[in-house]
Backbone as JSON Lines, residues from 0, in Angstrom:
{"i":0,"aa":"X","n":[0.8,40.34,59.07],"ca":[0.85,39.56,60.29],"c":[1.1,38.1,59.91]}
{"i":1,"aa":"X","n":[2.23,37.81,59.42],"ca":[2.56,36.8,59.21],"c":[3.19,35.2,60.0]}
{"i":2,"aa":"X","n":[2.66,34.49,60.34],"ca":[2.79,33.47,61.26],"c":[2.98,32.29,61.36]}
{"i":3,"aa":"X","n":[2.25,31.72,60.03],"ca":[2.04,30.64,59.47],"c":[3.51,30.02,59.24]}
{"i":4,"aa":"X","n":[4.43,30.65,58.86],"ca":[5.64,29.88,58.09],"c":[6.44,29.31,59.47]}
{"i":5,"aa":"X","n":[5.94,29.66,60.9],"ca":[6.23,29.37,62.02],"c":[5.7,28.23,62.54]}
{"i":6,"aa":"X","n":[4.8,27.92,62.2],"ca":[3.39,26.8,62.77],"c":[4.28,24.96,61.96]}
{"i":7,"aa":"X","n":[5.02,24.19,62.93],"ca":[5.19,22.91,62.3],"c":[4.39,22.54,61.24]}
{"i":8,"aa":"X","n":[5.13,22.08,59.78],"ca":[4.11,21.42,58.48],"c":[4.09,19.85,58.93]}
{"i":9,"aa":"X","n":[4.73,19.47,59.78],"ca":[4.71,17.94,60.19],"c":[3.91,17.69,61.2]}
{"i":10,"aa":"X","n":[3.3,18.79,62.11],"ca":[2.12,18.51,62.87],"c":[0.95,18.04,61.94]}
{"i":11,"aa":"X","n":[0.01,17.64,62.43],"ca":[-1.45,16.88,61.69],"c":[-2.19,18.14,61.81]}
{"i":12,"aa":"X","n":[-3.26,18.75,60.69],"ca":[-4.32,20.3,61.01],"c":[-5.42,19.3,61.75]}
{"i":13,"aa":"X","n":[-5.47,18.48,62.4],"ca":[-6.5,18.42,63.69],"c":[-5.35,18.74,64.91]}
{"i":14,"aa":"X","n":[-4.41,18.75,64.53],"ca":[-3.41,18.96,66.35],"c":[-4.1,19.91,66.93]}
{"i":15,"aa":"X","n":[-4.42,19.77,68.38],"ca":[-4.94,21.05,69.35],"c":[-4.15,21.84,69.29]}
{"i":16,"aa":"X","n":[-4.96,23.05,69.62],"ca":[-4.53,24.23,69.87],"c":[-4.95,24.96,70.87]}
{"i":17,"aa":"X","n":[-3.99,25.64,72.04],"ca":[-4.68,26.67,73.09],"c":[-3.93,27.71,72.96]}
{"i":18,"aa":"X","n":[-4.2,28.91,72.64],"ca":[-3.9,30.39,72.81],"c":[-4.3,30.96,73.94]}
{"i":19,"aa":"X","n":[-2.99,31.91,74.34],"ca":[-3.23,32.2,75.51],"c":[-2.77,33.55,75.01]}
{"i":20,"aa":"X","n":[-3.49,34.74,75.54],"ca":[-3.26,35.93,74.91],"c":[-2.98,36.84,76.54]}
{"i":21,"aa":"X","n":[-1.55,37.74,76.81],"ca":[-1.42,38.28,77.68],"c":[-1.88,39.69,78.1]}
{"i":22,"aa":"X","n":[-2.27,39.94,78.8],"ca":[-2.71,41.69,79.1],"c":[-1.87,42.9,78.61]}
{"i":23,"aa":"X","n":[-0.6,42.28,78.39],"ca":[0.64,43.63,77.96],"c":[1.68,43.22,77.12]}
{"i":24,"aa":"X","n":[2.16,43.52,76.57],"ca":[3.43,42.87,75.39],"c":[4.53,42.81,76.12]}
{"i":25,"aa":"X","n":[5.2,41.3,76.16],"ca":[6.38,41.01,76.85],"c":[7.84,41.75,76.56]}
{"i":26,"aa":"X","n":[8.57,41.76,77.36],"ca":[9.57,42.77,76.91],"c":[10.51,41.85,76.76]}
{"i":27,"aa":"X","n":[11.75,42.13,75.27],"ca":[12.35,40.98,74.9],"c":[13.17,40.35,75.86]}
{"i":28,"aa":"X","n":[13.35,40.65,77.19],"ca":[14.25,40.13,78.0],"c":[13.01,39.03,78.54]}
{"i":29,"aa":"X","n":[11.86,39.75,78.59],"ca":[11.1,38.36,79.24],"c":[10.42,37.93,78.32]}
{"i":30,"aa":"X","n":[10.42,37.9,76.97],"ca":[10.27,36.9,75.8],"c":[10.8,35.5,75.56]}
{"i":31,"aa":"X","n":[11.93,35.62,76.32],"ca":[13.15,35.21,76.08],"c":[12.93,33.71,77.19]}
{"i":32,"aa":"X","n":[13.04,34.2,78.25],"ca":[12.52,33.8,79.16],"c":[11.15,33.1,79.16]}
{"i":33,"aa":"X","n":[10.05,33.35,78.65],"ca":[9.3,32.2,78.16],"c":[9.48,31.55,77.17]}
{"i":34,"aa":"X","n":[10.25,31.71,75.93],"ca":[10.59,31.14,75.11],"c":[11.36,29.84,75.46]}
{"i":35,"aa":"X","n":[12.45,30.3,76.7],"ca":[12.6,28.53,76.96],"c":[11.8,28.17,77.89]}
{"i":36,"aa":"X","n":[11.49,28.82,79.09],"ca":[9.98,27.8,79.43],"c":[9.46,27.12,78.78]}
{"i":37,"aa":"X","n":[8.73,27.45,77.74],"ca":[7.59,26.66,77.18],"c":[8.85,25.89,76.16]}
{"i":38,"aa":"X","n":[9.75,25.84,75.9],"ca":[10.54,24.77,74.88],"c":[10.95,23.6,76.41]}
{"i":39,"aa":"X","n":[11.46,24.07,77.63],"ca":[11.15,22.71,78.4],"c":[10.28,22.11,78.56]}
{"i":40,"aa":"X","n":[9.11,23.01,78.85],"ca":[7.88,22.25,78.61],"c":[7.63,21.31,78.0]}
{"i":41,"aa":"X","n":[7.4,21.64,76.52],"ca":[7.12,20.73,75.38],"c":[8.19,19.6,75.0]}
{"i":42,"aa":"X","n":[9.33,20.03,75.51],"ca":[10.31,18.99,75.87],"c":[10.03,17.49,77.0]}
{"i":43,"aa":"X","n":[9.36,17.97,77.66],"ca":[8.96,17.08,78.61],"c":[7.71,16.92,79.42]}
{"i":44,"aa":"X","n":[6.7,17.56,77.9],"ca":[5.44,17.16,78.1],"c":[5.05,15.73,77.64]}
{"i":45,"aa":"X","n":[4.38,14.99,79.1],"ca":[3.97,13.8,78.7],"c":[2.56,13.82,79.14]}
{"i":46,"aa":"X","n":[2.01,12.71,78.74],"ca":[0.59,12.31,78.97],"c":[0.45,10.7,78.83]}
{"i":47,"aa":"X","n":[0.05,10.39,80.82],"ca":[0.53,8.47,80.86],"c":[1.44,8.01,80.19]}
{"i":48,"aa":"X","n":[2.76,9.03,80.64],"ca":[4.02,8.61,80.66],"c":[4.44,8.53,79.16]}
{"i":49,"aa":"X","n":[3.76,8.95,78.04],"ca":[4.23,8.65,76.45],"c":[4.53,10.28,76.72]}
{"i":50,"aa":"X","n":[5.94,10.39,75.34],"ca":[5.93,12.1,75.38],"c":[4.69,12.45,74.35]}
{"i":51,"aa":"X","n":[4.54,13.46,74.06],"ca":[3.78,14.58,73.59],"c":[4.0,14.87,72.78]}
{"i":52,"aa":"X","n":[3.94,15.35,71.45],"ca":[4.15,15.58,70.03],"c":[4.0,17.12,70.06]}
{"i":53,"aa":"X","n":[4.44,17.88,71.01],"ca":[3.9,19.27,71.18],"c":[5.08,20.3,70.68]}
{"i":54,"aa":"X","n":[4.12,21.64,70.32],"ca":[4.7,22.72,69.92],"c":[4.05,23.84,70.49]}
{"i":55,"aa":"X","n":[5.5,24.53,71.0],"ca":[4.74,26.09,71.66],"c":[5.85,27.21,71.25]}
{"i":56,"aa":"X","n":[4.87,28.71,70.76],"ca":[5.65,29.62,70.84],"c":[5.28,30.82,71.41]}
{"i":57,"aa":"X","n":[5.6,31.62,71.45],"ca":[5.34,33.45,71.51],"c":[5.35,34.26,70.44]}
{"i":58,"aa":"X","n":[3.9,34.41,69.81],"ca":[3.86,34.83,68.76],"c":[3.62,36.27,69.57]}
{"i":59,"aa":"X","n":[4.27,37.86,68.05],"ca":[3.59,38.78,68.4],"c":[4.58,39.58,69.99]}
{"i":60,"aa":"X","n":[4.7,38.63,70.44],"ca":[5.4,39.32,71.71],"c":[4.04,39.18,73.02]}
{"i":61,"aa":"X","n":[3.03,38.63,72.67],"ca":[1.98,38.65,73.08],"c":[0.91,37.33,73.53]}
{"i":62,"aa":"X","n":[1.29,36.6,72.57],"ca":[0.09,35.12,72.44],"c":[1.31,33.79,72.59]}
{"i":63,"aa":"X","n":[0.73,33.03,73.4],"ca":[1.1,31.89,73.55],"c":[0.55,30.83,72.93]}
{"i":64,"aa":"X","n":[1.53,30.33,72.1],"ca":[0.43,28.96,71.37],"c":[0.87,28.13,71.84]}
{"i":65,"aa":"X","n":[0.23,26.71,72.2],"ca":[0.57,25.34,72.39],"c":[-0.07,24.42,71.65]}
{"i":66,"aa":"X","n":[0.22,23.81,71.0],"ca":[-0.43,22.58,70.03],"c":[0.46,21.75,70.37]}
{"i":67,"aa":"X","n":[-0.74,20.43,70.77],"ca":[-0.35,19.11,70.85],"c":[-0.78,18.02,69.6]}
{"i":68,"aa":"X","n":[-0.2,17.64,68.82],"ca":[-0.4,16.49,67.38],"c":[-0.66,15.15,68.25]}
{"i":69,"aa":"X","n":[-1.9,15.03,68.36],"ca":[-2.82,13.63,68.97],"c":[-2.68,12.83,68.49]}
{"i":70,"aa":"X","n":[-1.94,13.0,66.86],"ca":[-1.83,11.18,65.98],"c":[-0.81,10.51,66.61]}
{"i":71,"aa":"X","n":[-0.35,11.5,67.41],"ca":[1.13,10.56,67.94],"c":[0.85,10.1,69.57]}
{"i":72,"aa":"X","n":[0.42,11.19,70.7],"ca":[-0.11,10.76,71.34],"c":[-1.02,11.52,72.13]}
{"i":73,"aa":"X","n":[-1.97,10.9,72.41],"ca":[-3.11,11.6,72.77],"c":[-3.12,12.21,74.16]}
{"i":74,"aa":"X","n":[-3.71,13.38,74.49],"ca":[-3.34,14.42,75.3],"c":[-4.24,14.37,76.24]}
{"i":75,"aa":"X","n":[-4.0,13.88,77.66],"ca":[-4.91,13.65,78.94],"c":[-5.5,15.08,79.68]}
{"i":76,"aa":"X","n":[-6.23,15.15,80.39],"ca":[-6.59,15.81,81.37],"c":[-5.58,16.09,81.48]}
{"i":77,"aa":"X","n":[-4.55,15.13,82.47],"ca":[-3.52,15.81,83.33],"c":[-2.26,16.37,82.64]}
{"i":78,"aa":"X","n":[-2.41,16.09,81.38],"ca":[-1.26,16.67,80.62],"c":[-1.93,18.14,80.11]}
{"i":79,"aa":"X","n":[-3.03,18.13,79.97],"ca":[-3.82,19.27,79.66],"c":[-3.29,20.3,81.17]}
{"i":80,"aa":"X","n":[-3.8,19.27,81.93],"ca":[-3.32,20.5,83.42],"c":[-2.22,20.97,83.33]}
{"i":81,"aa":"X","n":[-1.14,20.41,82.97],"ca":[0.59,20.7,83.03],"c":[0.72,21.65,82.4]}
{"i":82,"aa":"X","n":[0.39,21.4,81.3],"ca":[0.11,22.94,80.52],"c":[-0.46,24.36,80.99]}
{"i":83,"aa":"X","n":[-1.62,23.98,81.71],"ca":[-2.01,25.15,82.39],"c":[-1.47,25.89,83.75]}
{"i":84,"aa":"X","n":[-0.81,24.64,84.24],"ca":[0.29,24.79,85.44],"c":[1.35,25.62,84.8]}
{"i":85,"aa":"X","n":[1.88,25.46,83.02],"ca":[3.18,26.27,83.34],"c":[2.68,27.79,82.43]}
{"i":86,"aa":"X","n":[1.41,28.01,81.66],"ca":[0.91,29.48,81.76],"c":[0.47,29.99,83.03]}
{"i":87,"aa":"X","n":[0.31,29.02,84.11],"ca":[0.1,29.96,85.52],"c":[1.41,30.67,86.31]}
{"i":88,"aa":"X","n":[2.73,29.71,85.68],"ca":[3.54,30.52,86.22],"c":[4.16,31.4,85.33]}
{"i":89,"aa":"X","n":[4.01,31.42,84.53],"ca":[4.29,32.65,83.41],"c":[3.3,34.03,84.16]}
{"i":90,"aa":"X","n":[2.3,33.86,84.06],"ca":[1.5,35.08,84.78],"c":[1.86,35.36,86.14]}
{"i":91,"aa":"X","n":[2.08,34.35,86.86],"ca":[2.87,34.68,88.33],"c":[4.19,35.87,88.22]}
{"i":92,"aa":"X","n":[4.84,34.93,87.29],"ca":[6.6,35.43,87.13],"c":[6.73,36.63,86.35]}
{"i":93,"aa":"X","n":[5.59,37.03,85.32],"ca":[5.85,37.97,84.94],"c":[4.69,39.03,85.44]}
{"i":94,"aa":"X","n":[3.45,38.72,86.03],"ca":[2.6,39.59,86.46],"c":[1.47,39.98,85.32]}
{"i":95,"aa":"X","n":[1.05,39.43,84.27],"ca":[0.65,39.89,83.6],"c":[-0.7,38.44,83.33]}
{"i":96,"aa":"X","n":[-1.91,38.69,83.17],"ca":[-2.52,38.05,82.87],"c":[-3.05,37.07,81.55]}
{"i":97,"aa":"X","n":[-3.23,35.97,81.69],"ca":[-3.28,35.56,80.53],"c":[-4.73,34.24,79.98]}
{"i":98,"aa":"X","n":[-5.54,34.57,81.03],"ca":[-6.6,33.81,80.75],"c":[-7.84,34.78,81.19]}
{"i":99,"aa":"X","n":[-7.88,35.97,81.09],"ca":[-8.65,37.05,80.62],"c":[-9.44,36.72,79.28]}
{"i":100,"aa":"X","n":[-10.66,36.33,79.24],"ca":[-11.17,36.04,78.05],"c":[-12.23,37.26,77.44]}
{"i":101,"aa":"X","n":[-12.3,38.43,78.37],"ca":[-12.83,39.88,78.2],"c":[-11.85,40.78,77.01]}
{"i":102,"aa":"X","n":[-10.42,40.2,77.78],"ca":[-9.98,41.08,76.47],"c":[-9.33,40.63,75.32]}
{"i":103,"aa":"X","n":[-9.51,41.83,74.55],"ca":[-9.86,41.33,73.17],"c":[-8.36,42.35,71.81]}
{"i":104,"aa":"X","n":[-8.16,41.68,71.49],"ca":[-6.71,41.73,70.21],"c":[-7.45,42.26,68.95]}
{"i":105,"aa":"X","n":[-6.9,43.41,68.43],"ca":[-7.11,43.81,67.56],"c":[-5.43,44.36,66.7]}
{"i":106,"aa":"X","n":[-5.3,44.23,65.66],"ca":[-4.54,45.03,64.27],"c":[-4.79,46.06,64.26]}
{"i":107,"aa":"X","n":[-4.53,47.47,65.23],"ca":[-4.75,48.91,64.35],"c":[-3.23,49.15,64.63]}
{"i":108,"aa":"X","n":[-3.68,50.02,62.9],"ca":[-2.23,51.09,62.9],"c":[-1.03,49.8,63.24]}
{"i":109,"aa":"X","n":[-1.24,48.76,62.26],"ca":[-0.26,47.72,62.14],"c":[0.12,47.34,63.49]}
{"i":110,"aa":"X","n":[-0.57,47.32,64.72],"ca":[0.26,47.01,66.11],"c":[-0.97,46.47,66.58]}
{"i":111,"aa":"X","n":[-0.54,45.33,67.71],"ca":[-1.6,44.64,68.26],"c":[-2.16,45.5,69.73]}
{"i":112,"aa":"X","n":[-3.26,45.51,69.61],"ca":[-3.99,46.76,70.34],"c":[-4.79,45.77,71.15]}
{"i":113,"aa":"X","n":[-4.95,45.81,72.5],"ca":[-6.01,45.48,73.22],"c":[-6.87,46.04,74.01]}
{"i":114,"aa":"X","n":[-8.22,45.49,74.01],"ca":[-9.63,46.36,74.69],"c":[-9.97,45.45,74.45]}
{"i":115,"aa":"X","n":[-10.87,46.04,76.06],"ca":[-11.92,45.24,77.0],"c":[-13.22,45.11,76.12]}
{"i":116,"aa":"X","n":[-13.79,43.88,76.55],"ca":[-15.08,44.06,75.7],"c":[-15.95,44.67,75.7]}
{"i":117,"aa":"X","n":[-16.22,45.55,77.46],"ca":[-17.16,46.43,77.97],"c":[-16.64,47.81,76.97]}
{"i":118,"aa":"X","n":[-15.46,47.67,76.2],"ca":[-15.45,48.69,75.36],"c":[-15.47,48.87,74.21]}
{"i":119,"aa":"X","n":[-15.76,47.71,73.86],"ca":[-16.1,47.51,72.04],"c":[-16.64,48.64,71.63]}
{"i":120,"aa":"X","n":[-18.05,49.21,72.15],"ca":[-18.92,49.45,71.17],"c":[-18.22,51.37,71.23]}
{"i":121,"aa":"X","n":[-17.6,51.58,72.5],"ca":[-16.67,52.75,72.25],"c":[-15.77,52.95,70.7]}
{"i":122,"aa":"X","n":[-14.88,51.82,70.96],"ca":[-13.8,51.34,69.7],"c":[-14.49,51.42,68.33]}
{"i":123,"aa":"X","n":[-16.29,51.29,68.39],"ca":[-16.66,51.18,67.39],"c":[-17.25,52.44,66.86]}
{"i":124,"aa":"X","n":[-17.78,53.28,67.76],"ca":[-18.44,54.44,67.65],"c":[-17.18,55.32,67.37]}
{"i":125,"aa":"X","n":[-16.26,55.52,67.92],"ca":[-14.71,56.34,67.51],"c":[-14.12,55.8,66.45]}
{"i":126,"aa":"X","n":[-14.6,54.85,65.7],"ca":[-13.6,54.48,64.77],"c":[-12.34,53.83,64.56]}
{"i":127,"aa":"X","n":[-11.82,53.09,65.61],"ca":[-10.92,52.71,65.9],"c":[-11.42,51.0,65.34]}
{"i":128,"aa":"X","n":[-12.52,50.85,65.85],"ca":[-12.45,49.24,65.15],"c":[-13.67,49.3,64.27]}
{"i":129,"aa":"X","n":[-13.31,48.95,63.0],"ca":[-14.13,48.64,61.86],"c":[-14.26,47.04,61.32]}
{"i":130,"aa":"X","n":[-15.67,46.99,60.39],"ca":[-15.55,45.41,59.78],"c":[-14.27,44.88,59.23]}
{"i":131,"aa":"X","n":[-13.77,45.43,58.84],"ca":[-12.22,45.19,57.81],"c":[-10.57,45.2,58.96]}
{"i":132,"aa":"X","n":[-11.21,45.81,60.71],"ca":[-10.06,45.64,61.16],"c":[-9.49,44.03,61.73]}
{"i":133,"aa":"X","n":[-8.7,43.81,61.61],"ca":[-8.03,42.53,61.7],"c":[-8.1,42.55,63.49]}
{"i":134,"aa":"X","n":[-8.5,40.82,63.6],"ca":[-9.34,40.25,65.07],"c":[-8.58,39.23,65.62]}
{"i":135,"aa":"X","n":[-8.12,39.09,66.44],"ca":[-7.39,37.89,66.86],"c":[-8.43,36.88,67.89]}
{"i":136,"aa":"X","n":[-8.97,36.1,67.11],"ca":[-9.69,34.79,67.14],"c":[-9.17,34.25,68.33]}
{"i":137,"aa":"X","n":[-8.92,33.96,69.32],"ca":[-8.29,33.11,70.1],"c":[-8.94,31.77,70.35]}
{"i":138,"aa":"X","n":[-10.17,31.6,70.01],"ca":[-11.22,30.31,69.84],"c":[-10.69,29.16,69.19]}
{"i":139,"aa":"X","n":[-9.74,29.55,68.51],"ca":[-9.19,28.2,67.5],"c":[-8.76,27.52,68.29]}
{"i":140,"aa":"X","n":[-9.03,26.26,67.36],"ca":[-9.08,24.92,68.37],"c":[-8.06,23.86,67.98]}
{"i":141,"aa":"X","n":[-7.64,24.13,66.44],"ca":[-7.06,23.15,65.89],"c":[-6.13,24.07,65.1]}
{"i":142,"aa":"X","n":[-4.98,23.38,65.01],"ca":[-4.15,23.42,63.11],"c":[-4.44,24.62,62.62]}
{"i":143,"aa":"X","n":[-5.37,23.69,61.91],"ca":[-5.84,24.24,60.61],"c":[-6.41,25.37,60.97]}
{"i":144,"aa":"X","n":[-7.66,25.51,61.73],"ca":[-8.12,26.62,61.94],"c":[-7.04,27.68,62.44]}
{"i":145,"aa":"X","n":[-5.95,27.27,63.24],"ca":[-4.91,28.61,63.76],"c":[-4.65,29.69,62.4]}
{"i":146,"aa":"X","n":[-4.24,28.37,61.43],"ca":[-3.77,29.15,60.15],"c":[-4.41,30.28,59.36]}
{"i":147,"aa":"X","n":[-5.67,29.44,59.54],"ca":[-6.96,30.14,58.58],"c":[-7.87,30.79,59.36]}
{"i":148,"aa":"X","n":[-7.55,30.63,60.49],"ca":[-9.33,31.45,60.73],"c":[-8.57,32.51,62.38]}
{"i":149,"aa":"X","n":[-7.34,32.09,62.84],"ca":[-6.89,33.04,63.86],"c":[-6.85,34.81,64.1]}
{"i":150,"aa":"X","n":[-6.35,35.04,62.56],"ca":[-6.29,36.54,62.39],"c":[-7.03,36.78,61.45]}
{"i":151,"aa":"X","n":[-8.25,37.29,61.88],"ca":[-9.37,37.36,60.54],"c":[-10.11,38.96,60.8]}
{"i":152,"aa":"X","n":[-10.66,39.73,59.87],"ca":[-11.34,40.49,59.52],"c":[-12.48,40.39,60.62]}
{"i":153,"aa":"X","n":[-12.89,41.28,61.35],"ca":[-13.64,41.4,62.56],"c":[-15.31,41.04,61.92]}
{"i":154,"aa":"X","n":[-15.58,41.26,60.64],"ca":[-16.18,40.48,60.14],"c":[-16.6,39.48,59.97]}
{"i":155,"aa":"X","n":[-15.76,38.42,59.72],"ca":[-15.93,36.74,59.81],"c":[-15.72,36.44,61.03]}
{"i":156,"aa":"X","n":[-15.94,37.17,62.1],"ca":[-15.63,36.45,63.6],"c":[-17.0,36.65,64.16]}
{"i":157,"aa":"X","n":[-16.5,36.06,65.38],"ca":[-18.13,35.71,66.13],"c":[-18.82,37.03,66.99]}
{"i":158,"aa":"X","n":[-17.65,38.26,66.7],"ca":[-18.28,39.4,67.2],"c":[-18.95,40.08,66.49]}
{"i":159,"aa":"X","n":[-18.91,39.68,64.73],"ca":[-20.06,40.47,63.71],"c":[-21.4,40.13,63.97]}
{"i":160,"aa":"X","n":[-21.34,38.9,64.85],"ca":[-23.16,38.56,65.12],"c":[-23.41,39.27,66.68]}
{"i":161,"aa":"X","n":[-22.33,39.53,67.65],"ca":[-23.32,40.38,68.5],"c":[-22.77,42.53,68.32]}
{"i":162,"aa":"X","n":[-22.29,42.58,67.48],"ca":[-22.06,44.01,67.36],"c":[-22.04,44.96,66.0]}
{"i":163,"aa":"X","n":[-22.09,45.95,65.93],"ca":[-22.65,46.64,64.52],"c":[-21.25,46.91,63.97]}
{"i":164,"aa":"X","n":[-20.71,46.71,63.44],"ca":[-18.94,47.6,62.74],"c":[-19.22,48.13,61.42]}
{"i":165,"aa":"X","n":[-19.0,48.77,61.59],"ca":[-18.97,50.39,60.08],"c":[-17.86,49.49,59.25]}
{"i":166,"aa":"X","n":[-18.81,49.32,57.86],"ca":[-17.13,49.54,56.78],"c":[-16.55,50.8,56.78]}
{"i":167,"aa":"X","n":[-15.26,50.12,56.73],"ca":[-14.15,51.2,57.08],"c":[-14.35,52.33,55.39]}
{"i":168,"aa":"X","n":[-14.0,53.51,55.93],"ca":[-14.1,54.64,54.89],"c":[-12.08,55.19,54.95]}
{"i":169,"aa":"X","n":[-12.25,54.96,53.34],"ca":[-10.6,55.61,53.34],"c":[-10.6,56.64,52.8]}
């Protein structure tokens, strides 16, 4: 799950970060289609009238990243809103939700899999999600953390402290 070589090296690792993770995997015709959305966007994202040092993509077919690099200029409320104004019409236009914070991204069988959290402990009792299965973090806040701490081992995430996961048996 490789991503990183995508992520600007000229952004600053404090630049914000918001992930927005959708209910269903976009189909490449409407990939496409947010792909330049969010490049006008960031094209003509400002905040008190300075532009925005911002970067957004569609990782996965699935997750929306936006990072704004604050050394250049710092990111208001209302530029914060603009942003959320144009993932609201992404979910309008394509129907699919994307500020669902119940559900939850997992790596099985090399494909990004999603379940509800009311069904974790199913996923866990069947075997489908183990300590070692790969977690999509959406909490990251910054940079740096996207790189390092986004797709991590269900282990080092914040669901090993409220749930039991079996090491995986091969």
């Amino acid at each position: 799950m490789n991503f990183q070589d995508q992520i600007p090296v000229e952004f600053n690792d404090n630049s914000r970060v918001w992930i927005y993770q959708s209910s269903r995997l976009f189909f490449l015709s409407e990939a496409l289609q947010i792909e330049e959305i969010l490049e006008k966007f960031v094209e003509g994202w400002k905040s008190h009238g300075d532009d925005v040092k911002g970067y957004s993509n569609l990782f996965f077919g699935q997750f929306i990243v936006i990072m704004a690099d604050e050394t250049a200029t710092g990111v208001s409320g209302c530029s914060t809103d603009s942003s959320v104004r144009v993932i609201k019409e992404i979910e309008q236009k394509f129907n699919v939700q994307l500020f669902d914070r119940q559900m939850l991204a997992f790596v099985v069988k090399d494909k990004v899999q999603t379940l509800p959290m009311a069904q974790l402990n199913y996923g866990i009792e069947n075997n489908f999600i183990h300590a070692d299965t790969l977690y999509f973090n959406n909490t990251v806040l910054t940079k740096k953390e996207l790189l390092e701490k986004w797709i991590i081992p269900v282990k080092d995430s914040w669901l090993a402290k409220r749930y039991q996961f079996p090491v995986a048996t091969i």
